[in-house]
LUMGU-346396 format. One record per residue (C-alpha): residue number from 1; x, y, z. Coordinates in pm, whole numbers, plus 50000, padded with zeros to 5 digits. Layout:
{r NUM, {X, Y, Z}},
...
END
This chain:
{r 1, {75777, 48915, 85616}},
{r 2, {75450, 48985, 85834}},
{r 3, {75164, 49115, 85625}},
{r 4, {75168, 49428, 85742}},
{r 5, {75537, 49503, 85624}},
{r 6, {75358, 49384, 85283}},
{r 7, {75079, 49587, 85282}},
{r 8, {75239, 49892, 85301}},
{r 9, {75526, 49810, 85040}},
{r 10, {75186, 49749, 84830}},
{r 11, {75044, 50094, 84897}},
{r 12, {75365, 50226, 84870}},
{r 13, {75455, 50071, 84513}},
{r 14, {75107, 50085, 84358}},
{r 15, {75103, 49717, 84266}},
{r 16, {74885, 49458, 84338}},
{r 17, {74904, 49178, 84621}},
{r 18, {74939, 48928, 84351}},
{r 19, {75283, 49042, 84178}},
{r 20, {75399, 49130, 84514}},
{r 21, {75353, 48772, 84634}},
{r 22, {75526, 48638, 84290}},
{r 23, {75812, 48875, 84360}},
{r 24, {75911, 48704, 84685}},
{r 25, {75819, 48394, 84558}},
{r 26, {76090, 48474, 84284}},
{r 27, {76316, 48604, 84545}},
{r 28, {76276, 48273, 84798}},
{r 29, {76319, 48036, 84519}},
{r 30, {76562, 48216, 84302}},
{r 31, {76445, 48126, 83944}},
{r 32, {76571, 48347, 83694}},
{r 33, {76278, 48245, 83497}},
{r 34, {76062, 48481, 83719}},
{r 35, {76240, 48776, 83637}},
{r 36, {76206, 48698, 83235}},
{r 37, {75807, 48658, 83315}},
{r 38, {75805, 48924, 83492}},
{r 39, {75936, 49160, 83201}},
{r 40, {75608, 49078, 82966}},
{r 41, {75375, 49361, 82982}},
{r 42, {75109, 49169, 83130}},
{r 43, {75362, 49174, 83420}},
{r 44, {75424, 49511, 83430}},
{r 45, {75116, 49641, 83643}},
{r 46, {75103, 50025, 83635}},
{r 47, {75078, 50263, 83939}},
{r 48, {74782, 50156, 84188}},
{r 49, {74444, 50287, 84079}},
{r 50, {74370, 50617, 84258}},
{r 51, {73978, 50735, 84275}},
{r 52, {74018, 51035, 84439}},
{r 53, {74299, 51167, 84206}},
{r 54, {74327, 51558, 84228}},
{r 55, {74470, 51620, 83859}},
{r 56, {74405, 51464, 83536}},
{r 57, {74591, 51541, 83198}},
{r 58, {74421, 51529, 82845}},
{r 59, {74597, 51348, 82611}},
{r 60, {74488, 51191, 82282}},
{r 61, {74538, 50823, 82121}},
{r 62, {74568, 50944, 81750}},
{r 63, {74882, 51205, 81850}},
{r 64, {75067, 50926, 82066}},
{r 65, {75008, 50632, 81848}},
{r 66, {75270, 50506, 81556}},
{r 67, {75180, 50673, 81204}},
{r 68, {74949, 50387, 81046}},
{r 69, {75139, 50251, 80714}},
{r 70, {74881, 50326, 80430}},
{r 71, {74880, 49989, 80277}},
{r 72, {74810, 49848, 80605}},
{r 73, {74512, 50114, 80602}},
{r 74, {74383, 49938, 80278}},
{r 75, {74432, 49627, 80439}},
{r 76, {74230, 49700, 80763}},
{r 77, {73929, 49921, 80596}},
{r 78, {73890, 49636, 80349}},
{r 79, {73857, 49342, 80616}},
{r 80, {73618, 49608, 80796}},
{r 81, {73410, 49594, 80524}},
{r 82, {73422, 49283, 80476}},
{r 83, {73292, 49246, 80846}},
{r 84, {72947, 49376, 80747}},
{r 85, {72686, 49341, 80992}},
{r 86, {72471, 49359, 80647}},
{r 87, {72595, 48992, 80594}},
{r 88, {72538, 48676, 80867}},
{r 89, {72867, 48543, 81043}},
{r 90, {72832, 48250, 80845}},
{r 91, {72816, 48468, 80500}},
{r 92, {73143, 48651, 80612}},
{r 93, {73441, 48568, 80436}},
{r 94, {73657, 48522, 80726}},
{r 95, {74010, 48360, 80569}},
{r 96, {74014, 48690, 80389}},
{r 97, {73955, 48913, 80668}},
{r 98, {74128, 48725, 80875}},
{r 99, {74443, 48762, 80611}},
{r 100, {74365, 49089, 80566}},
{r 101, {74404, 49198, 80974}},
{r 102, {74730, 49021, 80979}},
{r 103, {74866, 49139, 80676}},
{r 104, {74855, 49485, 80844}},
{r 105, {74926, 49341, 81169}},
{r 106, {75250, 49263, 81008}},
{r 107, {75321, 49644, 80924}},
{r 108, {75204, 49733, 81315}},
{r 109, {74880, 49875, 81203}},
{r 110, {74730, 49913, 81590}},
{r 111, {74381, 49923, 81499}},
{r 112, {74396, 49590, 81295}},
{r 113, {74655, 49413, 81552}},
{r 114, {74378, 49501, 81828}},
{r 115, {74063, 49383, 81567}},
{r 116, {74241, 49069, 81548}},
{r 117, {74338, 49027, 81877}},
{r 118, {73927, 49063, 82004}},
{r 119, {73831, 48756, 81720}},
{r 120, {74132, 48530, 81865}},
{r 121, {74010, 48611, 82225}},
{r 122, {73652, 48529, 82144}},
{r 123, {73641, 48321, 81833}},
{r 124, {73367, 48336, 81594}},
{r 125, {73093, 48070, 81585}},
{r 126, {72790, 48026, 81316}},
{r 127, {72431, 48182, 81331}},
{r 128, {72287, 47900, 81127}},
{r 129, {72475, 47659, 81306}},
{r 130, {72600, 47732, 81653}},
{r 131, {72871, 47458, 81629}},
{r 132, {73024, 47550, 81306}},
{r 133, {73353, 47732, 81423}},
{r 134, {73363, 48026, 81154}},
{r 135, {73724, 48208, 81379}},
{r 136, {73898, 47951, 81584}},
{r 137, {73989, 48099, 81932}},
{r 138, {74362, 48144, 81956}},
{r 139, {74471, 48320, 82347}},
{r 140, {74812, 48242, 82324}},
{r 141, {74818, 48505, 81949}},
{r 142, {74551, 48721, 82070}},
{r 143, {74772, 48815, 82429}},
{r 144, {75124, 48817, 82153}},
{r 145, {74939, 49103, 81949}},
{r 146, {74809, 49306, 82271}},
{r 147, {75159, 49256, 82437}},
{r 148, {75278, 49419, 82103}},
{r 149, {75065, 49694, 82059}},
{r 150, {75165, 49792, 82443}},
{r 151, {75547, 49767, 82333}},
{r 152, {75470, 49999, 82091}},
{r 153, {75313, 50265, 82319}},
{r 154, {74908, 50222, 82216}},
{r 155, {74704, 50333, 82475}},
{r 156, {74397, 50116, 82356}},
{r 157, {74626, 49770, 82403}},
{r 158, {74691, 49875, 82794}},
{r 159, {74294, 49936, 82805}},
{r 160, {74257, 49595, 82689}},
{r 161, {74514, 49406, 82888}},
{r 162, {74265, 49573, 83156}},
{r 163, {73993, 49396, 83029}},
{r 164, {74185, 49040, 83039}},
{r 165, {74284, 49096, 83395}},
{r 166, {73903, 49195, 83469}},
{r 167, {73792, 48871, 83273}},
{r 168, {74019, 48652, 83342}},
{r 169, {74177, 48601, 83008}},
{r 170, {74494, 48445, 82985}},
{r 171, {74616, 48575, 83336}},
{r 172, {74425, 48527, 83684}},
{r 173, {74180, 48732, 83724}},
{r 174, {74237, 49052, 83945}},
{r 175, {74000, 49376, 83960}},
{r 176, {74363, 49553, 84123}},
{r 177, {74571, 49507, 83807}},
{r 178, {74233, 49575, 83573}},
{r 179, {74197, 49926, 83729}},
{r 180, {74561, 49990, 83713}},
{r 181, {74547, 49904, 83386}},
{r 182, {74259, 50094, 83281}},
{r 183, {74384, 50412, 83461}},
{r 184, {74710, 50385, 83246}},
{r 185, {74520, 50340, 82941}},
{r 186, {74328, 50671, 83013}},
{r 187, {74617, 50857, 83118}},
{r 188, {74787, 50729, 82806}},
{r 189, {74538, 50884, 82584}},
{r 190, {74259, 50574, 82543}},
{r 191, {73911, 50711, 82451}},
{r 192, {73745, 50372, 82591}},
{r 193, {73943, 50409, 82874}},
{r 194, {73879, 50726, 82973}},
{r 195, {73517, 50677, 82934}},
{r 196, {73528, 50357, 83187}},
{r 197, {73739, 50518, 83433}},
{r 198, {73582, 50857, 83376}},
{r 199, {73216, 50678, 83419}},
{r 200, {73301, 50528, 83715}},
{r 201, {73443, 50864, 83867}},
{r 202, {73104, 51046, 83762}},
{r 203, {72943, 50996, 84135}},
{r 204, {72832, 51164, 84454}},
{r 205, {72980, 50921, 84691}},
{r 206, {73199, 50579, 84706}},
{r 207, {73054, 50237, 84642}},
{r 208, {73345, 50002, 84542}},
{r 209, {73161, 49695, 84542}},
{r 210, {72963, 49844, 84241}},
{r 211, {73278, 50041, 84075}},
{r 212, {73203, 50382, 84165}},
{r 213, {73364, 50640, 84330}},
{r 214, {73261, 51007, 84385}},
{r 215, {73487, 51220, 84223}},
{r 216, {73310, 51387, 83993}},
{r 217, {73573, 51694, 83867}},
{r 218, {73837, 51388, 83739}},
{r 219, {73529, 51203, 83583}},
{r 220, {73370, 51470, 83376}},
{r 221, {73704, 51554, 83296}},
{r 222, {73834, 51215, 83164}},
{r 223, {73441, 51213, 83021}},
{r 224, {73477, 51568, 82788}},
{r 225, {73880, 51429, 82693}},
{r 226, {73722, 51081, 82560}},
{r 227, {73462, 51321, 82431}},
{r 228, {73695, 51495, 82241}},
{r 229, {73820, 51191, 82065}},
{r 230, {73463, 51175, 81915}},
{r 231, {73388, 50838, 82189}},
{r 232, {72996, 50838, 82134}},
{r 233, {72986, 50669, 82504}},
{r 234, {73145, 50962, 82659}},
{r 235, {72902, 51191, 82499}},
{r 236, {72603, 51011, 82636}},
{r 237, {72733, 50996, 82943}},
{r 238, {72808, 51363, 82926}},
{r 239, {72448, 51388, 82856}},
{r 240, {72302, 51190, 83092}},
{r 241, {72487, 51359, 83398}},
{r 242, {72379, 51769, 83240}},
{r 243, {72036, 51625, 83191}},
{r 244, {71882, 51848, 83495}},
{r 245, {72134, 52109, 83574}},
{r 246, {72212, 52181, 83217}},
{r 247, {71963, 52084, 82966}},
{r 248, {72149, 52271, 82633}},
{r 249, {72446, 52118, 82726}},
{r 250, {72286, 51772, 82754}},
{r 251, {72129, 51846, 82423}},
{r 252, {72421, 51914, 82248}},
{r 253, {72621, 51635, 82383}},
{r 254, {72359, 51407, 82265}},
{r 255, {72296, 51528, 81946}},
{r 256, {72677, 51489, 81906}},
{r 257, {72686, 51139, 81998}},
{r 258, {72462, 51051, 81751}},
{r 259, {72706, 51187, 81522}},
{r 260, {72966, 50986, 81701}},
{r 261, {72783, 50724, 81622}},
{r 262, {72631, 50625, 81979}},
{r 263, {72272, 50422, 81933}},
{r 264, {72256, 50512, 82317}},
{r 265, {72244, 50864, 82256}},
{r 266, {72004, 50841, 81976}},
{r 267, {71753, 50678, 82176}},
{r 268, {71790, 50828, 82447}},
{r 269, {71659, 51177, 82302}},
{r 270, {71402, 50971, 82066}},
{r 271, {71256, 50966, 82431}},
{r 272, {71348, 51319, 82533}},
{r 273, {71163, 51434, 82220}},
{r 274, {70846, 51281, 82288}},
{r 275, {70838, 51354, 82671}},
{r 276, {70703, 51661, 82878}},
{r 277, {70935, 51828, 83042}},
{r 278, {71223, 51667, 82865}},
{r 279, {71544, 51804, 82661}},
{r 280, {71334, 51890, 82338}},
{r 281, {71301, 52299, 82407}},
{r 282, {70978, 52344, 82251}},
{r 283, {70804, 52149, 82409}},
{r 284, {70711, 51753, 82222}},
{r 285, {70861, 51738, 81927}},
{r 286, {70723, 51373, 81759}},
{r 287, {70915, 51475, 81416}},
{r 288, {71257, 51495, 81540}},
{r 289, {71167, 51199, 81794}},
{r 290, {71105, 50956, 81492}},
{r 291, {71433, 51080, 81278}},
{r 292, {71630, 50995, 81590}},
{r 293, {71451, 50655, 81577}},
{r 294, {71609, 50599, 81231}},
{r 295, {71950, 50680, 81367}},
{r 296, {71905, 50439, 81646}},
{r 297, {71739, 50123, 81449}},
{r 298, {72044, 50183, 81228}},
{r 299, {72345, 50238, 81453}},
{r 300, {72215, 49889, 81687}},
{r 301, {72261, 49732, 81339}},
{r 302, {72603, 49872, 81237}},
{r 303, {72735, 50044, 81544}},
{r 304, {73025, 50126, 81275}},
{r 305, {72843, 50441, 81093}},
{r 306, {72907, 50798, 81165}},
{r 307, {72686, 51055, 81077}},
{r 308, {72862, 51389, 81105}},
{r 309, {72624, 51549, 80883}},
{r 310, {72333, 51478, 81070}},
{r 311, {72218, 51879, 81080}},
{r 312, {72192, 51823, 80775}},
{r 313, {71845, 51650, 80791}},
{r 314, {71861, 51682, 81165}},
{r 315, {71918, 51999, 81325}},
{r 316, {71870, 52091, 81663}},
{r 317, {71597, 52341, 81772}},
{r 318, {71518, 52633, 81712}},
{r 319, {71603, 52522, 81339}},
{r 320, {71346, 52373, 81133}},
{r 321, {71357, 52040, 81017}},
{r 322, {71391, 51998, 80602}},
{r 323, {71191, 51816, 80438}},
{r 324, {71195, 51424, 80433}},
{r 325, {71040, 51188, 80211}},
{r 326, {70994, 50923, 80516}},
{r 327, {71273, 50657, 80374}},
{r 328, {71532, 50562, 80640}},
{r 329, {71805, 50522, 80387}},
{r 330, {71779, 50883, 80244}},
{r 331, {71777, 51017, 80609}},
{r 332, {72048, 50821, 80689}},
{r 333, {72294, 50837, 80344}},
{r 334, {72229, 51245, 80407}},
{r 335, {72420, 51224, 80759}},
{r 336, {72716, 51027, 80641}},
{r 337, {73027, 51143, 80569}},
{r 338, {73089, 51290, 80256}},
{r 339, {73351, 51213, 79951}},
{r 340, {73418, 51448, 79701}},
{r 341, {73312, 51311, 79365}},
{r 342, {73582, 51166, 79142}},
{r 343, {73718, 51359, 78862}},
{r 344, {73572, 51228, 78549}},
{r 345, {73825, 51008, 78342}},
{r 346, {74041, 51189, 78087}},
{r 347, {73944, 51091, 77733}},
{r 348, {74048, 50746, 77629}},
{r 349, {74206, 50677, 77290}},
{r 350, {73951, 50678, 77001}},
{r 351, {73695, 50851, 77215}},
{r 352, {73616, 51148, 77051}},
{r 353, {73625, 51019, 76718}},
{r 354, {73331, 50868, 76468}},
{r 355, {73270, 50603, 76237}},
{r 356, {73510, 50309, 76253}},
{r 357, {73759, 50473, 76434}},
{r 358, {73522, 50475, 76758}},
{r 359, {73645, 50344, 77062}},
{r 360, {73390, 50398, 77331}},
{r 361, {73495, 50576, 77635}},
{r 362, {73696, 50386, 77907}},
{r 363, {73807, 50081, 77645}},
{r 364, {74154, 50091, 77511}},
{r 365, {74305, 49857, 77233}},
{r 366, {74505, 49541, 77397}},
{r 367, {74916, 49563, 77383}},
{r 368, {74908, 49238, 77250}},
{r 369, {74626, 49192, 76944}},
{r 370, {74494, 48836, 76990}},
{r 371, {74137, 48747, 76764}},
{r 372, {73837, 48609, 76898}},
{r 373, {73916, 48239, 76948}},
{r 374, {73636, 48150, 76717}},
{r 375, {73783, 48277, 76447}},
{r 376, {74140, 48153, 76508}},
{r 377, {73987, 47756, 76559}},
{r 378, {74089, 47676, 76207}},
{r 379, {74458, 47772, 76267}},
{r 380, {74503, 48060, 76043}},
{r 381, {74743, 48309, 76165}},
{r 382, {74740, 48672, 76211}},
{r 383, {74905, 48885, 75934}},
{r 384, {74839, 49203, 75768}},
{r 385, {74611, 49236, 75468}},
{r 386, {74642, 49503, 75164}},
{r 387, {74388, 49665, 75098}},
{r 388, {74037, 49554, 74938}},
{r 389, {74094, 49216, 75073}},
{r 390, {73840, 49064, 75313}},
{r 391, {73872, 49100, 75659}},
{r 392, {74014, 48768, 75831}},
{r 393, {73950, 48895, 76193}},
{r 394, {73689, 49098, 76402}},
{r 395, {73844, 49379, 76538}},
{r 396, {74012, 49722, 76477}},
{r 397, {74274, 49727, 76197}},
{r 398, {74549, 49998, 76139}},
{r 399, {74574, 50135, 75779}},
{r 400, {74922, 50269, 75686}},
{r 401, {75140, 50296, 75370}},
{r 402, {75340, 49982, 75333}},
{r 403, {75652, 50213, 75189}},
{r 404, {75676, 50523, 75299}},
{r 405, {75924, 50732, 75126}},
{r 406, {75862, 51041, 75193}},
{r 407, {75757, 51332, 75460}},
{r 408, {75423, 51331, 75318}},
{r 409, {75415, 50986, 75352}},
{r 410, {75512, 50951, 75706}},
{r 411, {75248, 51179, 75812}},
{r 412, {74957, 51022, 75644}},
{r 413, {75068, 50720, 75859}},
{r 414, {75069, 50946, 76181}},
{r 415, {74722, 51068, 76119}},
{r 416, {74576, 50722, 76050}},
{r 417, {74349, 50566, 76356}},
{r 418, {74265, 50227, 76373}},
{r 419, {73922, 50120, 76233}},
{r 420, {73695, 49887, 76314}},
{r 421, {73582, 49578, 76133}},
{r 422, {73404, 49248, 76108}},
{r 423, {73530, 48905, 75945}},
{r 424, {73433, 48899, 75619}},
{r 425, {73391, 49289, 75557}},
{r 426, {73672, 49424, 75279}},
{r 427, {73881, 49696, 75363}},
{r 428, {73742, 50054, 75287}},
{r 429, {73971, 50234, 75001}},
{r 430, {74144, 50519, 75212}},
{r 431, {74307, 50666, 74893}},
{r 432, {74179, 51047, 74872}},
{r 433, {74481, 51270, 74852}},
{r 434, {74714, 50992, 74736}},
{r 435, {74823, 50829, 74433}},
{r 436, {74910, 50468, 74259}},
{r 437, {75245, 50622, 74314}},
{r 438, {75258, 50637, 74690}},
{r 439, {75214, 50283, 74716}},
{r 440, {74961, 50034, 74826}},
{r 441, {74798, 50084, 75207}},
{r 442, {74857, 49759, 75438}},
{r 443, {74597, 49674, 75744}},
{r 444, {74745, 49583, 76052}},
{r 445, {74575, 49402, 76325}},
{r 446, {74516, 49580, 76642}},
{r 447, {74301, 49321, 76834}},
{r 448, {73956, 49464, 77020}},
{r 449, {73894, 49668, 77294}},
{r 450, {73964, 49624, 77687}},
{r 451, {73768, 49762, 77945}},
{r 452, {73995, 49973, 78146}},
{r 453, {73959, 49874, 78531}},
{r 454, {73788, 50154, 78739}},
{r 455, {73929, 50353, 79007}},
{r 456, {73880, 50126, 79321}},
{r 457, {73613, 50292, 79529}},
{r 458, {73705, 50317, 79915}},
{r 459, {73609, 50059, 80115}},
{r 460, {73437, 50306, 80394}},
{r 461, {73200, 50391, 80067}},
{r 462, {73155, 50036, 79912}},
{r 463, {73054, 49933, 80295}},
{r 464, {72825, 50220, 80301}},
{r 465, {72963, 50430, 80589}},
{r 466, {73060, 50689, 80329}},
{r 467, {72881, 50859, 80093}},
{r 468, {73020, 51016, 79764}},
{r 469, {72892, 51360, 79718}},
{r 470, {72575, 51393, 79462}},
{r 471, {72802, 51688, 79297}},
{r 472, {73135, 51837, 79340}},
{r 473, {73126, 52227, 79402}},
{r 474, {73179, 52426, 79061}},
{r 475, {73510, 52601, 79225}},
{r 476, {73666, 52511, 79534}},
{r 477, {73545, 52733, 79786}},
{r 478, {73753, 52817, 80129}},
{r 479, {73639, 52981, 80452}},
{r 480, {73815, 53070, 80758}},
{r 481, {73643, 52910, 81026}},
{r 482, {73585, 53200, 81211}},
{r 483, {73399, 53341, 80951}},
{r 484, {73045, 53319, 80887}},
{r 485, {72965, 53050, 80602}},
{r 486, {72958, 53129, 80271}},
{r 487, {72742, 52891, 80086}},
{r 488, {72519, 52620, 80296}},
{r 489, {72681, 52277, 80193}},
{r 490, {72900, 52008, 80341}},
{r 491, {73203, 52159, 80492}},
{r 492, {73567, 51939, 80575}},
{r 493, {73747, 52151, 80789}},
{r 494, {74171, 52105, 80832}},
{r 495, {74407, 52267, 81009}},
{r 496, {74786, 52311, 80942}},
{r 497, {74969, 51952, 80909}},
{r 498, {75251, 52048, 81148}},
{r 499, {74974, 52107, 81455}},
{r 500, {74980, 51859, 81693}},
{r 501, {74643, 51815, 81706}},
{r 502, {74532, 51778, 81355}},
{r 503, {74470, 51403, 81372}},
{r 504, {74181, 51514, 81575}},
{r 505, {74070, 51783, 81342}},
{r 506, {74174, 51684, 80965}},
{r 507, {73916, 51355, 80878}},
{r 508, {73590, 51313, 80739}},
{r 509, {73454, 51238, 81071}},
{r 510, {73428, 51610, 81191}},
{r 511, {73272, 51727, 80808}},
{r 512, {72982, 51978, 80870}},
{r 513, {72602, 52027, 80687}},
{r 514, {72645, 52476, 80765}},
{r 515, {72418, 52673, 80609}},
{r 516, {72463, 53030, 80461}},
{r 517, {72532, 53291, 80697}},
{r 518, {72528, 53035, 81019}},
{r 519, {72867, 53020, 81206}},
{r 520, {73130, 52686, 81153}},
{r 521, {73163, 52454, 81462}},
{r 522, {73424, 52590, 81724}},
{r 523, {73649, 52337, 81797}},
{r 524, {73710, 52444, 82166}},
{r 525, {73344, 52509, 82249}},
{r 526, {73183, 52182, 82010}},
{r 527, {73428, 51916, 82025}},
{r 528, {73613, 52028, 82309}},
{r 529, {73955, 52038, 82107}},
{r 530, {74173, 52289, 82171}},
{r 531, {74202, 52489, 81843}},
{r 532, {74123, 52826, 81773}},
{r 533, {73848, 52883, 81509}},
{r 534, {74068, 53079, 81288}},
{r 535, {74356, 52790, 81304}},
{r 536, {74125, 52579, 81118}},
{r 537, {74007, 52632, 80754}},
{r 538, {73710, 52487, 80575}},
{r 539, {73615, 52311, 80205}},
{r 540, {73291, 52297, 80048}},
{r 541, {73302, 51932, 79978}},
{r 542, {72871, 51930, 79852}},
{r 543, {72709, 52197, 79790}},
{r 544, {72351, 52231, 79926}},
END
């Protein structure tokens, strides 16, 4: 077939040169094999990658992706924090984490099957020493899990097949497939996707050789829907392009990539605050220039923090800036996102009482009463004791009637708490109200106190990217958003679980420092997510 017969089945099937020449290799040759390769989704290259695209539709990864199994959740935000940036590679506990990301792999948990995918495709090697192999590189389990994750529709795991093509991982490189690849991704609904593509779209005119194109409506489109999906790259790049022809705008998509989480953005208007002529409204503003600093330092150490709370110490002008006590880690633990305080614990057993019959708060007596081994080393045996005897064994002991005959009886044993006391002591005469007739009193061993185990904390707050509130509100207060706010606080906002786009809307991401009498954040006009204010309702989750 002459090659221009080829070409133009290439243009008109949107697939590369290279599985076009495979096919009739497969063809001439007639190896079934071909055909079974050819069904892996690194085979399957999308539709041709088209610059000048007229029409782009919005749609998001979190309402396309598979509902994420909760235990896998546990699983994945544990090995995140696990991952702390706070620790050296070679302090890392990588088996676990490592165990962890598969064990939710398992349950098709995208985000973990896509974390452990990147640390098989690039390994993991020691700070300390450069040869020590902390992650062995594994291609043939890190392409399995992508291949996978694309099976099961994830946007993100076309986005990164993408990035194998472009690099050469696993499969030959080819820029064609990579940009088919990406352009599914972003069509799909893949944030980092549509932030490459959209990037590259964001010009005045075509350069190919250095991946840009000028098509500037598609690109600032794809750019506000990665936006949308809080991607802190899209937000500075937003920024960047509004800088001159719409300095607010800029501002605002800045400021919000902070939140995001961008170190970019942060930076970038640490600069803008301290130059003439620059996004800061009023002129230099050196104050807000060095908070922003903060932000930065801290998000090019953990790129992993959010801080959607940043008005909180942060506002934009014309608002003035609260005080700040010039620590980093106040500025920064006032911008994270926010957890309601735990309920305290209800009252444990013993509690409330006095006197031997105290059992401090959050320790409970054992099911199974077993002494100190010290004082069991010379073999005697637990038994009960009457009363006025000497106490065998340190602990709390259980005083009740050894025959009960009557009603009376049987509730003077109800009322009875166990008591504590040491080896050697003698049993305390509990005989007010009765008689020799009612019988002697018997002490029964009940063993000593356990510390109950505390509520596991999150792992988002024992990593520090969450914060738990200082103090829960005294009521829970609701708003409408499109009402003014009621009380200045932190504010979680939700919308009804049956809208389609509350995985966008309903997480502690998109919390809110408001203060009294200031509007809530429109989601159409501040995050670019197409819900009406009075859709979405808010909770004061901190009051302040």
């Amino acid at each position: 077939m002459n090659k221009s017969r080829i070409d133009a089945i290439y243009k008109y099937a949107g697939v590369s040169r290279r599985v076009l020449a495979a096919f009739f290799l497969c063809i001439s040759l007639s190896q079934t094999a071909c055909s079974m390769d050819d069904k892996l989704p690194r085979n399957q290259i999308p539709e041709l990658f088209h610059p000048h695209r007229t029409e782009f539709n919005c749609k998001y990864e979190l309402t396309v992706t598979p509902a994420l199994d909760p235990q896998a959740e546990a699983w994945y935000q544990e090995a995140l924090a696990l991952d702390t940036p706070d620790l050296w590679k070679d302090d890392r506990n990588w088996p676990r984490i490592i165990e962890l990301y598969t064990k939710a792999a398992e349950r098709k948990h995208w985000k973990a099957m896509n974390n452990l995918a990147t640390l098989y495709q690039t390994g993991v090697w020691g700070l300390r020493d450069s040869d020590k192999v902390l992650v062995a590189r594994n291609s043939k389990a890190a392409m399995a899990l992508t291949e996978d994750a694309m099976r099961m529709g994830v946007p993100l795991a076309y986005a990164v097949m993408g990035n194998y093509y472009a690099d050469g991982f696993v499969v030959k490189r080819d820029a064609t497939a990579a940009w088919a690849f990406w352009q599914q991704a972003a069509d799909m609904g893949s944030s980092y996707a549509q932030f490459t593509v959209g990037r590259s779209l964001n010009a005045v005119f075509d350069d190919p050789n250095h991946t840009f194109w000028g098509n500037s409506v598609i690109g600032i489109k794809m750019l506000e829907c990665a936006f949308a999906q809080s991607n802190g790259d899209a937000a500075l790049a937003l920024g960047v392009t509004l800088h001159i022809k719409d300095k607010p705008r800029a501002l605002r998509y800045l400021h919000e990539g902070v939140k995001f989480g961008n170190a970019g953005a942060a930076n970038y208007l640490r600069g803008e605050f301290q130059e003439v002529g620059g996004l800061a409204p009023h002129g230099i503003d050196n104050a807000r220039a060095d908070r922003y600093e903060v932000f930065s330092d801290a998000l090019k150490h953990n790129p992993d923090l959010r801080f959607p709370n940043l008005d909180k110490v942060l506002p934009l002008p014309p608002a003035k800036l609260p005080q700040w006590n010039g620590k980093p880690e106040d500025l920064l633990n006032a911008a994270k996102p926010v957890m309601p305080m735990p309920a305290p614990p209800a009252a444990t057993p013993g509690a409330n009482l006095s006197g031997r019959a105290h059992i401090p708060q959050g320790w409970v007596l054992p099911k199974e009463a077993m002494p100190l081994a010290a004082e069991t080393s010379d073999g005697r045996q637990v038994s009960s004791q009457y009363e006025g005897t000497a106490v065998r064994f340190t602990g709390y002991w259980l005083p009740q009637l050894l025959s009960p005959r009557t009603q009376a009886h049987l509730l003077w044993n109800q009322d009875q708490a166990p008591q504590q006391y040491a080896q050697g002591d003698l049993f305390e005469g509990l005989r007010n109200g009765l008689t020799s007739a009612d019988g002697r009193i018997m002490w029964h061993y009940m063993g000593m106190p356990q510390q109950l185990a505390l509520p596991a904390l999150a792992a988002q707050v024992r990593s520090g990217l969450w914060r738990i509130a200082s103090a829960n509100p005294a009521a829970m207060i609701l708003c409408d958003g499109a009402d003014p706010c009621p009380q200045s606080g932190v504010w979680q906002p939700t919308i009804p679980a049956e809208h389609p786009l509350k995985s966008l809307v309903n997480w502690r991401w998109r919390q809110s420092a408001v203060l009294q009498g200031q509007r809530f954040p429109e989601p159409d006009k501040d995050w670019l997510v197409d819900v009406a204010s009075d859709m979405v309702t808010w909770q004061l989750v901190e009051a302040g």
